[in-house]
C-alpha positions in Angstrom: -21.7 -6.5 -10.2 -18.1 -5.0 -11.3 -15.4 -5.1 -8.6 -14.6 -1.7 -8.4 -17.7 0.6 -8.8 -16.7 4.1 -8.1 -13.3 5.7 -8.7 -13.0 6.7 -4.8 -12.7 3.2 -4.0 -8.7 3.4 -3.9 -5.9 4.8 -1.5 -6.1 8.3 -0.7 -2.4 9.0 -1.3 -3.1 8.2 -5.1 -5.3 11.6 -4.7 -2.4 13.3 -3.1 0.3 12.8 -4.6 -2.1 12.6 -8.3 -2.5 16.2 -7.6 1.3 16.3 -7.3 2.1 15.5 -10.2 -0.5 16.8 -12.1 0.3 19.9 -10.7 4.4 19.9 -11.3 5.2 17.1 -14.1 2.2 16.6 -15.5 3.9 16.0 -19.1 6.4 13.3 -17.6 6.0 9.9 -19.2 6.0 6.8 -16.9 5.1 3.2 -17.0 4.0 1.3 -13.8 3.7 -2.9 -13.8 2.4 -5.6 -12.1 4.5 -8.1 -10.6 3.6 -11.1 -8.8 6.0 -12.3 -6.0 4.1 -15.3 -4.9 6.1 -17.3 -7.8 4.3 -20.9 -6.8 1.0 -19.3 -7.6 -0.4 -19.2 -11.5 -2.8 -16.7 -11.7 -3.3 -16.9 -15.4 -4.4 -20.4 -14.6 -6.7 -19.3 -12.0 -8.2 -15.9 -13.3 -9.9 -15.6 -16.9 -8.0 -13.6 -18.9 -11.3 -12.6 -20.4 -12.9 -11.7 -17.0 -9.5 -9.6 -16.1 -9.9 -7.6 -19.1 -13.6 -6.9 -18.4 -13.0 -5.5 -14.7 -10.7 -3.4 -16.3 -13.2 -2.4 -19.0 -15.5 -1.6 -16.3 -13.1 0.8 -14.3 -12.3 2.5 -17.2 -16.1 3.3 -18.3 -16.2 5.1 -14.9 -16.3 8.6 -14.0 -16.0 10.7 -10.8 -19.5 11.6 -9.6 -20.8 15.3 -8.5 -20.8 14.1 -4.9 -17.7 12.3 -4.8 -15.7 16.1 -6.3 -17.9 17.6 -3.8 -16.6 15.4 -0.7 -12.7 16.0 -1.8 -14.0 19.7 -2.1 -14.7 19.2 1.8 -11.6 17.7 2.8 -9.7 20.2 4.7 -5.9 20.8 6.3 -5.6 22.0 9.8 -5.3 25.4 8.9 -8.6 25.1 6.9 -7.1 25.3 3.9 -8.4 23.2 0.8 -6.5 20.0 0.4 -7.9 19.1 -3.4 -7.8 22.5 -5.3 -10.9 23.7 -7.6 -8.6 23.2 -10.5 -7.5 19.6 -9.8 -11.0 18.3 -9.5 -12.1 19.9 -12.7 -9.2 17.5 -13.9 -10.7 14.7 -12.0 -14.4 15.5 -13.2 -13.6 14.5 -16.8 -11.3 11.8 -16.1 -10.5 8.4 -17.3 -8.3 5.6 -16.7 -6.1 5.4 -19.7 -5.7 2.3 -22.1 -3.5 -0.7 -20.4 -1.4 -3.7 -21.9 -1.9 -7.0 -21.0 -0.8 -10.6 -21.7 -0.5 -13.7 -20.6 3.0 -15.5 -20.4 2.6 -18.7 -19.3 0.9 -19.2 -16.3 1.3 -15.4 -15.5 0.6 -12.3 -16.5 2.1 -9.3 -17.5 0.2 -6.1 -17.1 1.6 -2.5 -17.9 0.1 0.6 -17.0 2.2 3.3 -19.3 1.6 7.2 -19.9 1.5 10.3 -18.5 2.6 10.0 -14.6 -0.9 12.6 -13.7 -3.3 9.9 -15.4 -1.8 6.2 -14.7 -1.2 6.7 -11.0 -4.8 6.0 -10.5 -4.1 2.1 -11.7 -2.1 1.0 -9.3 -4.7 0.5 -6.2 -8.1 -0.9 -8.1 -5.8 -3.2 -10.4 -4.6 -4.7 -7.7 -8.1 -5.2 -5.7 -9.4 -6.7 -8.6 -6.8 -9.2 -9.1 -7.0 -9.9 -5.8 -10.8 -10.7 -5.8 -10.7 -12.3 -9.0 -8.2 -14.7 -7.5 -10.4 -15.2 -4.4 -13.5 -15.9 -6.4 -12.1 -18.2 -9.3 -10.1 -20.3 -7.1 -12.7 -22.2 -6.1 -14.3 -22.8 -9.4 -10.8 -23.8 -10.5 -9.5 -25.8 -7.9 -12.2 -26.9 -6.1 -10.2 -27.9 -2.8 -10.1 -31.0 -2.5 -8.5 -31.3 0.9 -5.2 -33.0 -0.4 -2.4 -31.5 1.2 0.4 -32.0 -0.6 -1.9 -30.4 -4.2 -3.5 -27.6 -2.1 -0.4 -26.0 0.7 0.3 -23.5 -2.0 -3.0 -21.8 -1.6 -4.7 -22.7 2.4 -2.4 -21.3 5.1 -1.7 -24.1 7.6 -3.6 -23.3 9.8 -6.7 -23.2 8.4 -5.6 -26.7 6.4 -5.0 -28.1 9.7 -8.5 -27.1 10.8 -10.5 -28.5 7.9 -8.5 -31.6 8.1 -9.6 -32.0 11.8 -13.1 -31.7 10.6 -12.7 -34.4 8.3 -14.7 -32.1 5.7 -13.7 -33.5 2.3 -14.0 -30.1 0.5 -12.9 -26.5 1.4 -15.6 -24.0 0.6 -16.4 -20.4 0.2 -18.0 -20.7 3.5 -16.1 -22.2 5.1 -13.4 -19.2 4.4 -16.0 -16.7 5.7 -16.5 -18.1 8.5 -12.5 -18.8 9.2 -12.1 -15.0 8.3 -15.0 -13.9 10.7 -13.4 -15.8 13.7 -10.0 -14.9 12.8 -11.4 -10.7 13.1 -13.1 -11.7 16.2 -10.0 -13.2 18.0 -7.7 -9.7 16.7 -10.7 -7.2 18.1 -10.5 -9.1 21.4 -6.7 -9.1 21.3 -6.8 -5.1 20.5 -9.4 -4.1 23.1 -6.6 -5.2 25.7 -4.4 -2.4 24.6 -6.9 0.6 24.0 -3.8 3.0 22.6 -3.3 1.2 20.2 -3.9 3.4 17.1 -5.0 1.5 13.5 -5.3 3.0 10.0 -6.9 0.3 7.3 -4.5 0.0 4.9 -6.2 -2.9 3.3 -7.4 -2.1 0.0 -4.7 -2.7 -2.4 -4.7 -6.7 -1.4 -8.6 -7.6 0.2 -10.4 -10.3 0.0 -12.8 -8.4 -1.6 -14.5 -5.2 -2.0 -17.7 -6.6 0.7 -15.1 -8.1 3.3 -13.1 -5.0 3.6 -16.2 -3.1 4.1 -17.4 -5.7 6.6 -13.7 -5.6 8.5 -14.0 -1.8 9.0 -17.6 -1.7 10.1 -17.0 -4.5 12.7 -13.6 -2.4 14.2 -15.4 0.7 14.4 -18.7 -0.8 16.3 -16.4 -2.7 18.4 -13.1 -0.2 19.2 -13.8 2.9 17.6 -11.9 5.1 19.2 -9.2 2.8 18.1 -9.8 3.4 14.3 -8.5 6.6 13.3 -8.9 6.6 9.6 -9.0 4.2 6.8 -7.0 4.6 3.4 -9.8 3.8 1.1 -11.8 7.0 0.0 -14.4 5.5 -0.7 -15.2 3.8 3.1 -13.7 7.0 4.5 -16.5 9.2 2.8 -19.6 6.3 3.5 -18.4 6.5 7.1 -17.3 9.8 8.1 -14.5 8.9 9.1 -10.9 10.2 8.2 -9.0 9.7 4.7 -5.8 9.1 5.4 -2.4 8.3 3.8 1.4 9.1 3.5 3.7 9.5 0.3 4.8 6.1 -1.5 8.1 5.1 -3.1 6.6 6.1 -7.0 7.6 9.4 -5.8 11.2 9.1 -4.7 11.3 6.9 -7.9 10.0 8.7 -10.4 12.1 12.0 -9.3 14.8 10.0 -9.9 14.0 9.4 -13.6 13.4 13.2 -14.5 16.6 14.2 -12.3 18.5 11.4 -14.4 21.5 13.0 -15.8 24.0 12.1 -13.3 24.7 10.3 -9.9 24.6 13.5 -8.1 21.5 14.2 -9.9 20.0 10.9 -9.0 21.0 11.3 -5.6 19.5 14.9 -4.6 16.3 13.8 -6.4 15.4 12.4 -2.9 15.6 15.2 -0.6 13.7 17.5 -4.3 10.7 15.1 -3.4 10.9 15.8 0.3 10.8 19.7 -0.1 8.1 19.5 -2.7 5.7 17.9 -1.0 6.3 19.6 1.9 5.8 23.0 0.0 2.6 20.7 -1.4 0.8 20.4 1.7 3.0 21.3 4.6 2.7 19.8 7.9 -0.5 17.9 7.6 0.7 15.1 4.7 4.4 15.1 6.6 4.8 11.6 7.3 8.2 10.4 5.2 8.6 6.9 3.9 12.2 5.8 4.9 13.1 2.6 2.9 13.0 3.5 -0.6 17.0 3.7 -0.7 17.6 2.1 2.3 17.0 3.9 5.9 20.6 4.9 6.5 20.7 7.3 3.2 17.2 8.6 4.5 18.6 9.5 7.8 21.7 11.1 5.9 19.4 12.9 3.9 17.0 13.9 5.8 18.1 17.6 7.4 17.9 18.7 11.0 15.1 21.5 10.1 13.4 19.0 8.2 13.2 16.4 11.0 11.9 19.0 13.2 9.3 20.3 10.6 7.6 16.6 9.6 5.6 15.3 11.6 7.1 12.2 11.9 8.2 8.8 9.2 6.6 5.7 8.1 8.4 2.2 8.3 7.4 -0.3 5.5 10.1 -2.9 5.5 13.0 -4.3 7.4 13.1 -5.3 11.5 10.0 -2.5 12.4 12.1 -2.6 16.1 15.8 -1.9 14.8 13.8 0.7 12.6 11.8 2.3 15.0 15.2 2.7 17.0 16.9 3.9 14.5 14.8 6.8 14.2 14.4 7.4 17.7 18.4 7.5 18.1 18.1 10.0 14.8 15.5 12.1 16.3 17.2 12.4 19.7 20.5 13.3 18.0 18.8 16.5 17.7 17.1 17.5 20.6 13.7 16.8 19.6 11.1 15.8 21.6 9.9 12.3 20.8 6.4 12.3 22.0 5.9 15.5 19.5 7.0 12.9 16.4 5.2 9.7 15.1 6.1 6.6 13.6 3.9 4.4 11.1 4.8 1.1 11.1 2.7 -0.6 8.1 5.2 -3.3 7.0 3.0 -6.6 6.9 1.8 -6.5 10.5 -0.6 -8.7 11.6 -2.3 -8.3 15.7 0.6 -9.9 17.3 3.4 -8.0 15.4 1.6 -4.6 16.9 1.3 -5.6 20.1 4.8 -6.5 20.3 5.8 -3.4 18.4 3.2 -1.1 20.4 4.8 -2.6 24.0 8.4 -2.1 22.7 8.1 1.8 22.2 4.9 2.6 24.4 5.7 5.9 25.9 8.3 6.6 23.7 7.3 8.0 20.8 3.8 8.6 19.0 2.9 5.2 17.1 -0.1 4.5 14.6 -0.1 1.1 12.9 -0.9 1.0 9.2 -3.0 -2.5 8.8 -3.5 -4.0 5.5 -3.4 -7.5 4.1 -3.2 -9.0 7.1 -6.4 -7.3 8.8 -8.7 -7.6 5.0 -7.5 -10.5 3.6 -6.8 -13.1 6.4 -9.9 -15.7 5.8 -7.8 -19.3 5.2 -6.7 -18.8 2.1 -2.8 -17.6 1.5 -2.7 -14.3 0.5 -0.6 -13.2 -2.6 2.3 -10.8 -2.8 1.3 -8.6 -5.6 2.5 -4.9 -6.4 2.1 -2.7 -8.9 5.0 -0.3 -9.1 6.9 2.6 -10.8 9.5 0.8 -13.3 10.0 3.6 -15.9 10.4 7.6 -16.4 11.3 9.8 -19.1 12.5 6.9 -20.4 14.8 5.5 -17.3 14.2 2.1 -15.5 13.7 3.0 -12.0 14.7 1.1 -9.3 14.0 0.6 -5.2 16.3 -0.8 -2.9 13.6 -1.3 0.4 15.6 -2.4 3.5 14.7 -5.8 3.1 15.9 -7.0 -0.7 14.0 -9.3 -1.2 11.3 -5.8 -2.2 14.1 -4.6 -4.4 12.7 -3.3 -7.6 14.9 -2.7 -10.9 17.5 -4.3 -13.5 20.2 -5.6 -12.1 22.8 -3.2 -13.5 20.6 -0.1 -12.0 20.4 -1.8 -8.4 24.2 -2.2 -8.6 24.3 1.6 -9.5 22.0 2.9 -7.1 23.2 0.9 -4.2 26.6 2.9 -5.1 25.1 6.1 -5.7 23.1 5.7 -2.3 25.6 4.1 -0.4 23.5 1.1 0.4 24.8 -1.6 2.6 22.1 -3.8 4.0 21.7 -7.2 3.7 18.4 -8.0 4.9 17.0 -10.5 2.7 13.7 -11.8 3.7 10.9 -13.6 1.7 7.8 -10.9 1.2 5.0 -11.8 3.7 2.4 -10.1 1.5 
């Protein structure tokens, strides 16, 4: 069976801010890529280049069904409002993917995803599950795993190695890896039924084990602490389980604004706060959750207005030292009278249970929290999970670039991250090795 089998079977802020675009720039050109920052790992060695281009053959054959329009019909703001309108999902009913390059280089590969902004937004979150489950699959076929440590670190966390070892098995298997991954959720649902405020969106799509595990991960959290789950990111699960769709705006945003507003610094720079009050005239208080990092936190917080702070219902941290951050916005937030416990703060920056907890017992009673949990939570069966992205790198012709609060996420030719970090008065020096 393909990997990905029904177009809703990605991140709901691809729907969002797809309807964004297609509603204001739906002529601007862009190009998105794939990037692999687990450097130690070749996937072209490990995934069939032929099978690769097949799951993509098979995503593009698809089509949005009469029942999947019909369930983003339904999907409602507070006010009652529509948040997909009629005209958008007449777009989406005749929709497909458009055409893709890839090669192989090496022991790599480099995939491009280039065209109109409104069409090849949709790549970036079934690419990278497919990769990611191609890699999961065909590693065993390809390696084997022969438990010798020093040929097989790159791809077994240690822990796991450690365990197999102490078995004495002779071979790592697929089920062995289930079983490590069913233990592992076990151990995190026992650790998160201790703290029943804890709030969790699954963020895991983008970088699961596969498209069954995910779906396994979710089912077992919302039998075991449901009222713990408040939404999932994945359409798809959202609309089999009735439960919320949820999902903030992403970096390609910020980024991409920053290639049509191009013809300056100046321009460059006020491209940020143009995304901010677009999508809030988009859809207002309900999808007000603003990403901090893509410049660096400090320009945000410079950027970000009084009456803006006040109106959004609250930020997202996705890299850097979650506590410094959280503090940082707390300090920002105070600064101007408002009430914390009105505001809320996603933290979604490779957590795993015991990151959360600590996070969660920092600020409990401080502010409103929700945890965005991917990689860690549907991907987290033995094997090491990779680092891949797919990401924004071009606009009307620009490069594009990201600075991140950790740099070691910095995205862009190194003359335009010199520029940018001028333009954007960027200072940090956070450089940490991407966990995921």
């Amino acid at each position: 069976m393909p990997i990905i089998q029904s177009l809703l079977d990605t991140d709901y802020y691809k729907l969002t801010m797809g309807q964004f675009a297609w509603r204001r720039y739906p002529d601007v050109l862009v190009k998105y890529a794939f990037k692999n920052r687990t450097l130690n790992v070749p996937l072209a060695e490990i995934i069939p280049e032929k099978i690769l281009r097949e799951e993509f053959g098979y995503i593009r054959a698809l089509r949005f069904k009469s029942e999947e329009l019909s369930y983003l019909k339904n999907i409602r703001k507070s006010g009652g409002e529509r948040m997909f309108g009629e005209r958008y999902l007449e777009f989406l009913r005749d929709f497909q993917l458009p055409p893709y390059r890839l090669e192989r280089i090496g022991d790599t590969y480099k995939i491009e995803f280039p065209g109109k902004w409104q069409e090849v937004i949709y790549w970036e979150t079934p690419a990278l599950a497919i990769v990611n489950e191609l890699y999961n699959s065909y590693i065993y076929k390809n390696f084997g795993f022969k438990l010798e440590p020093e040929k097989i670190k790159d791809y077994l966390d240690n822990d796991f190695l450690q365990l197999l070892i102490g078995k004495k098995s002779s071979y790592c298997s697929f089920s062995d890896s289930v079983l490590e991954g069913i233990k592992r959720l076990n151990k995190k649902v026992e650790i998160l039924k201790l703290y029943p405020e804890i709030k969790i969106i699954e963020f895991g799509t983008r970088r699961r084990y596969s498209r069954w595990h995910q779906e396994y991960v979710l089912q077992k959290l919302l039998e075991q602490i449901p009222d713990q789950i408040i939404g999932t990111s994945n359409v798809y699960l959202a609309k089999k389980y009735g439960i919320p769709a949820m999902g903030t705006i992403a970096h390609e945003c910020f980024m991409i604004m920053s290639g049509i507003m191009h013809e300056s610094d100046e321009q460059i720079r006020s491209s940020h706060n143009k995304v901010l009050r677009e999508w809030w005239d988009e859809y207002g208080y309900d999808l007000s959750v603003a990403l901090t990092d893509t410049y660096g936190s400090d320009f945000f917080f410079q950027d970000f207005t009084p009456e803006q702070a006040k109106m959004w219902k609250g930020l997202r941290e996705d890299s850097g030292d979650p506590i410094a951050s959280g503090e940082k916005a707390i300090a920002f937030y105070k600064n101007f009278g408002i009430n914390l416990m009105e505001k809320l703060i996603v933290f979604s920056d490779g957590l795993d249970v015991h990151s959360i907890v600590k996070i969660y017992n920092h600020f409990r009673g401080r502010i409103q929290m929700a945890f965005g949990w991917g990689t860690n939570l549907t991907n987290d069966l033995g094997i090491r999970a990779l680092s891949l992205v797919i990401k924004a790198v071009e606009a009307c012709g620009h490069r594009l670039v990201k600075l991140s609060n950790n740099f070691a996420k910095a995205i862009g030719k190194p003359e335009g991250i010199k520029r940018f970090k001028r333009i954007f008065g960027y200072t940090a020096t956070l450089n940490e090795q991407c966990r995921y």
